[in-house]
N, C-alpha and C positions, 0 to 999 in steps of 0.2 A: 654239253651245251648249258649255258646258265640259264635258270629259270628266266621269264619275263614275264610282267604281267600285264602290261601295256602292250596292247596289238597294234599291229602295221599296218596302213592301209594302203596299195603301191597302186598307179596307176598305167596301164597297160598300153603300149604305141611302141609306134615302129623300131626304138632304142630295145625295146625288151619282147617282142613275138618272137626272137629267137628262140625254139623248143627247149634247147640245152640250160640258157641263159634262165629262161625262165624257170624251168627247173631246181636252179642252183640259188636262184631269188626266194624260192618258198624256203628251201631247205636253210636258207642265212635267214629267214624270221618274216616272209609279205604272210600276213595269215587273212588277208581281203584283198580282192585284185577287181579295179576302180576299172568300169568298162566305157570312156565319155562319149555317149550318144551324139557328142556336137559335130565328128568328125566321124566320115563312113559310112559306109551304107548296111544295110540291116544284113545280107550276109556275113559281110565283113565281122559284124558283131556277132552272129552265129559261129564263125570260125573260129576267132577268137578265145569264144565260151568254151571250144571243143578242145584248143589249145590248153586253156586253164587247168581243165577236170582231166588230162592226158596228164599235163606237167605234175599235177599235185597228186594222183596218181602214182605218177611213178618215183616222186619223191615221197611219198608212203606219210602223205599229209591231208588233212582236209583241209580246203579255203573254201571262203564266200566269195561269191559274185555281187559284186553290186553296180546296176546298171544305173549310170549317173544322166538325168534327161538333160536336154538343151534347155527347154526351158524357153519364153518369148525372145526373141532377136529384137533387142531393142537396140540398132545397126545403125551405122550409116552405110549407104549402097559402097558401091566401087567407084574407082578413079579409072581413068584413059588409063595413067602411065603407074597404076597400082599403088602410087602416093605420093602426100605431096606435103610442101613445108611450111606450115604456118610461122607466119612472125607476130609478135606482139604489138597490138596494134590495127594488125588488117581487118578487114571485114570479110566476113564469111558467110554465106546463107545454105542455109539446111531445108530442102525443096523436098517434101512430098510428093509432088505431083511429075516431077525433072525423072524424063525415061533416058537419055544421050549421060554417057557418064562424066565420072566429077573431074574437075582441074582448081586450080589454086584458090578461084571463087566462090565455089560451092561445091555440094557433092547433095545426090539423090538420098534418100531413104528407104532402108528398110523397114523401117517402123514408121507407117503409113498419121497414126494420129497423133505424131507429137505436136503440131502446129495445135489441133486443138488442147495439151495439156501444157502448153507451156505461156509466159507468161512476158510482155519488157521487165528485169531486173533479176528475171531466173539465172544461177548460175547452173549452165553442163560442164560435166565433165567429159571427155572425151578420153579412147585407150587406156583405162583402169585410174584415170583421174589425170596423167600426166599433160594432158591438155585441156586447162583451161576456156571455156569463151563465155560471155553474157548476153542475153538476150536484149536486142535492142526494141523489137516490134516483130510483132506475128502479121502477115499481110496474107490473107489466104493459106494457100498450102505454103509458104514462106515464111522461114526462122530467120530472120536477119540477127547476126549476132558479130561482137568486137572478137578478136580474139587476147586472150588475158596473160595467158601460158601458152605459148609456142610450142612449136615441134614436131615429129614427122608425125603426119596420118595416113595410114594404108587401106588398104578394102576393109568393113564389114568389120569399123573397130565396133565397140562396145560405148551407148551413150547413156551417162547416168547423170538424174538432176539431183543437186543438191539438197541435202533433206527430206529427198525421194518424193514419192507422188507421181510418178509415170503409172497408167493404170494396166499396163498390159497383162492378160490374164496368163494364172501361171503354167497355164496345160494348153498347147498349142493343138493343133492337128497333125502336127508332125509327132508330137511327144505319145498321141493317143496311137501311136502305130507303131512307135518303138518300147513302148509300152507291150505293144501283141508280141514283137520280137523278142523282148525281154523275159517274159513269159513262157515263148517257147521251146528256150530252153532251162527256164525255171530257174533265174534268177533269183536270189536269196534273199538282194535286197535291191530296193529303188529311191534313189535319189532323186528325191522335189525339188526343180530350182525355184527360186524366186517367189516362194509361196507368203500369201500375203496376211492370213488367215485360217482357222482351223475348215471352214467350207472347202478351200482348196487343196488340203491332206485329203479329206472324205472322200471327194473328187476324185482323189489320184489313188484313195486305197478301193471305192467303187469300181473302177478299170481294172486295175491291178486281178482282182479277185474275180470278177468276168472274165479276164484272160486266161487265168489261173486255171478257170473251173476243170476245164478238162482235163486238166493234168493231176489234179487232186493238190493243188498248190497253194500254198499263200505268202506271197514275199511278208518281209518286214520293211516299212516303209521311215525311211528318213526325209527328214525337213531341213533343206538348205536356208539357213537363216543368211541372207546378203542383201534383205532389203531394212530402209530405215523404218515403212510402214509394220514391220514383223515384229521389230521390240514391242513394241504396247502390248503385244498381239501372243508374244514368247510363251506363255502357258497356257492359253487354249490351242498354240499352233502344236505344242508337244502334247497334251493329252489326246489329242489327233492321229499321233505319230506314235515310232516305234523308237525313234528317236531322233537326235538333231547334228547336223553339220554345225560348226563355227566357219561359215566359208567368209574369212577374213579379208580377201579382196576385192567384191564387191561392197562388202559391208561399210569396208573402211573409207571406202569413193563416199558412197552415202552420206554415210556418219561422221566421218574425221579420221583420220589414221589414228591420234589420239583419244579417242573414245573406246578404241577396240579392246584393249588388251584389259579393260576393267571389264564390260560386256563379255568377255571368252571366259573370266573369273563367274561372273555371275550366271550365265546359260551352261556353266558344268555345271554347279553345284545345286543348280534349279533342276536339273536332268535327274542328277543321282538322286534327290529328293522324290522325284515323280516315278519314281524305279524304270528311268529311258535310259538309252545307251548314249554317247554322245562320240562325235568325231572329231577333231582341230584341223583346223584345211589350211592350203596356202603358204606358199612360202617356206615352208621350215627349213630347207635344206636349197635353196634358190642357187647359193654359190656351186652349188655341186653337180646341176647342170653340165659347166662349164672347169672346173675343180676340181682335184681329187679327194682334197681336203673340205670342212665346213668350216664357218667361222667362227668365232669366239660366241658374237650374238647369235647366230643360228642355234648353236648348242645349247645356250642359255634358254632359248626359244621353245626349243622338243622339251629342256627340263621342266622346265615351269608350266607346259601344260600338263606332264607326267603330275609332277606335283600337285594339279589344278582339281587331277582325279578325271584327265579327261580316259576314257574306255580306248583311244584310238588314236595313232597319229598319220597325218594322211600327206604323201605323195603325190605332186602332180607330172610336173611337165620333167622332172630331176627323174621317173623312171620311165617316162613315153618318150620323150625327147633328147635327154640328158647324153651325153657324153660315161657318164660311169655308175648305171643302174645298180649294179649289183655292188657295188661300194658304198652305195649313201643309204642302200639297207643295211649291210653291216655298220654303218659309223651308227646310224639310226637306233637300231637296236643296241649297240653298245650302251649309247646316250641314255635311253631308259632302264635300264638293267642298274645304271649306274645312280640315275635318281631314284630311283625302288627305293636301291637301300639305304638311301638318305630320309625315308619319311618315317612319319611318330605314326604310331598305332594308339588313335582313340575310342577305341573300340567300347569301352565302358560308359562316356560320354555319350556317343552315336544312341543311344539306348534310352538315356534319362528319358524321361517325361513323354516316352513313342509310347503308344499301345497299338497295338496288333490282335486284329478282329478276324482275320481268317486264320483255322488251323494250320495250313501248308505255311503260311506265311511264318508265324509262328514258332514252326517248326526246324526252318532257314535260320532263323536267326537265334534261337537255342544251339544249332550246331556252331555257329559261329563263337558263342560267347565261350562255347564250352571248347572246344577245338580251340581259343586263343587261351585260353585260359591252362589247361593241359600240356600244351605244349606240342599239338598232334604235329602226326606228319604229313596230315593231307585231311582235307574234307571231300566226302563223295558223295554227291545229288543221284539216285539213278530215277531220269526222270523223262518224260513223252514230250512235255512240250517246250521246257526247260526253264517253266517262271521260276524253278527253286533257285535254280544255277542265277539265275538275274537278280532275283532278291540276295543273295549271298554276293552277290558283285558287287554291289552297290556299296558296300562301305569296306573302309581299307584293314585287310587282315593280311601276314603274313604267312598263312597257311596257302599254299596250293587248292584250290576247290578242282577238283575232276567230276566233269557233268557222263554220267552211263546211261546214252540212249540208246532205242533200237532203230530209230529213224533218222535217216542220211541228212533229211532236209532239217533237221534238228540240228544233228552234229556240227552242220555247216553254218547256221545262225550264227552258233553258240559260239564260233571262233571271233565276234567282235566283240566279244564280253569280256570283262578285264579281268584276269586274274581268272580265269576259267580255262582251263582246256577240256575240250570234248572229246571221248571215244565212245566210239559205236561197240555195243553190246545189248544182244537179245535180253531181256527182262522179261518176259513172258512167266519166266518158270514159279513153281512157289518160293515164299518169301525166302528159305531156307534155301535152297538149291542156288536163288539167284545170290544171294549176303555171300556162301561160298564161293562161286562163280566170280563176284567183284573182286572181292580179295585175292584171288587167282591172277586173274585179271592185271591189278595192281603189281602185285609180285611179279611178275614174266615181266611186266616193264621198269622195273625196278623204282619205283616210286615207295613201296614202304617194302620193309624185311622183318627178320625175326625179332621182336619187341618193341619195333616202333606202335605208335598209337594212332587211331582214323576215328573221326567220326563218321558216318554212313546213313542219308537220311532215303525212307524209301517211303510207298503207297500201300495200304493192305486194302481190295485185294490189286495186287500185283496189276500195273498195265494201264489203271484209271487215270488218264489225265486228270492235273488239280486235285489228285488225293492224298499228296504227302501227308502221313501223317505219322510218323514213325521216327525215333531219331534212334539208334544206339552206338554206343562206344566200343568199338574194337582193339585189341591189342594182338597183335601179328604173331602166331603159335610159334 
């Protein structure tokens, strides 16, 4: 199988819970498996979990969990007849207060204070922007608004105002409970939606790690960037975080569909600076739902953020819902294996004018210079909590880095890291017994043989988190 250094992020629904199927999804390259809290009920997502770590398991792989929250419902209620057709033109009113369901006229809310945030000459968007209307006058709980862009609306779409400024907060009460479920089987990682600000990561890694406690746990928390209030907001919401989503569809309601794709350029390359991980959401592979094929701009779409240097490229509704799950993983993974080997190695540049104040740190990026320089066949981190392996990610080398931990919940981070692969290996022993042991290690999986070259960075004494401080050069006896 071809290396890859750009990870998968697939998410999990009814198209892909078949055991077999999913199975076969890890072992064709999902190396994160997307659990969306918006649908289901908290066993269901306990099953689930049990499904993932059975499948990955027995396809003799580690994957991460990452539990994706809902997030505020900022909704409109239901219809009588489940939906209904706006024309351009009509009038439509958005009733807070309205319990009897909706029809052609108006429809209830689920997002009880929009009357108070909105404004006469607000523009909503309605169903991920496809429907237009403006605000004529707020009359109490009453949005009277024209409609601008027509077309069908069904229960519990999604309403976004333009330019954003809905204030809803981004951890619900529901969110604080799939949160404890998330936790309970020690999810890897959690997805913030809708977060506004770095208060509302804090928030959500507070939870997190009270949930956690018992378990001896600490997810890594990502920041769904999809509101327009969150750019201003982009690097205090990531020094927050563990790192960030590009969730492209909300964003783009917001912002413009044209603003996006400069914004996905600038939130990677603000990530990899900040040594964050980052994700690209939405869409990428939409035709394939439906398709067995992708299209020309889709592919262009996965390349260009491989190229962007994004860590991750993410799956939605194409592996829960889709028609050919296990297809648009392999085209997926094709697509980045194939932009890999299209990119320039500036590895010399990356470097100019940085200094580096911690040893460990330091130590990462000597393996690096030297491993590109050499010519190795691989870089080896063996490390507890795996900032080597993160620091070594962050800038583009064509050497394989392999992260050797003794910790599962390590291993399992460490597969959203780019260009990283984790294996689980005791370190415990002294330096000499373990440097042996790696290299063994290596060789039974056939990653280096007799005369290739490794770099290999460790801790002395052995086991100390944060104590890389070791780098040596190996050459395979």
């Amino acid at each position: 199988m071809t290396r890859r250094a750009t990870k998968i992020v697939a998410t999990l629904g009814p198209a892909s819970s078949d055991p077999a199927l999913l199975e076969h999804m890890i072992r064709a390259g999902v190396n994160v498996v997307r659990l969306n809290f918006s649908h289901g009920k908290a066993q269901d997502h306990i099953d689930r979990a049990k499904l993932v770590r059975e499948a990955a398991q027995r396809a003799g792989r580690e994957v991460a969990i990452m539990a994706d929250l809902q997030g505020p419902k900022i909704r409109v209620g239901k219809f009588a007849d489940t939906k209904v057709m706006l024309e351009p033109g009509q009038k439509f009113v958005l009733d807070a207060s309205r319990t009897e369901l909706g029809d052609k006229d108006g429809v209830g809310l689920d997002y009880k204070s929009l009357p108070q945030e909105v404004k006469a000459g607000d523009v909503l968007l309605l169903n991920d922007g496809l429907i237009v209307i403006t605000v004529d006058a707020v009359r109490g709980d009453q949005v009277h608004t024209t409609v601008k862009l027509g077309g069908e609306l069904s229960n519990n779409k999604g309403i976004n105002k333009q330019g954003g400024g809905l204030t809803a907060p981004a951890l619900t009460g529901k969110d604080m409970e799939d949160i404890r479920t998330a936790m309970s089987f020690q999810a890897d990682y959690v997805a913030v939606s809708f977060p506004k600000n770095a208060t509302d990561m804090e928030m959500a890694r507070q939870l997190c790690n009270v949930a956690a406690a018992e378990f001896g746990h600490k997810p890594g928390l990502i920041a769904k960037i999809e509101r327009a209030e969150a750019i201003p907001k982009l690097e205090e919401i990531l020094l927050a975080s563990d790192g960030i989503m590009v969730a492209r569809g909300d964003l783009a309601v917001e912002v413009g569909n044209a603003a996006v794709p400069a914004l996905q350029k600038r939130m990677i390359k603000l990530a990899r600076e900040h040594d964050k991980v980052v994700i690209t959401a939405t869409q990428m592979m939409e035709s394939m739902i439906t398709n067995p094929v992708p299209t020309r701009a889709e592919v262009s779409d996965v390349a260009n953020a491989v190229l962007d240097g994004t860590d991750a490229v993410m799956l939605s509704a194409e592996t829960a819902a889709g028609k050919y799950p296990l297809e648009t993983v392999i085209e997926m993974a094709q697509i980045c294996v194939a932009a890999e080997a299209g990119e320039h190695v500036r590895l010399d540049a990356d470097f100019t004018g940085k200094t580096f104040t911690r040893i460990d740190q330091s130590i990462a990026m000597g393996a690096l210079f030297t491993a590109h320089h050499l010519g190795a066949k691989a870089i080896v981190a063996m490390t507890e909590s795996g900032s080597t392996a993160l620091w070594m990610s962050r800038h583009l080398i064509h050497v394989p880095i392999y992260a050797l931990t003794p910790k599962v919940a390590t291993q399992r981070k460490l597969t959203l890291y780019r260009n990283v692969r984790p294996l689980l290996m005791d370190t415990s022993a002294d330096r000499d017994t373990a440097l042996a042991d790696a290299e063994a290690h290596l060789k039974s999986r056939g990653i280096v043989q007799s005369g290739d070259v490794y770099a290999i960075t460790c801790g002395e004494p052995m086991g100390a988190p944060g104590g890389t401080n070791m780098l040596k050069i190996c050459e395979v006896s």
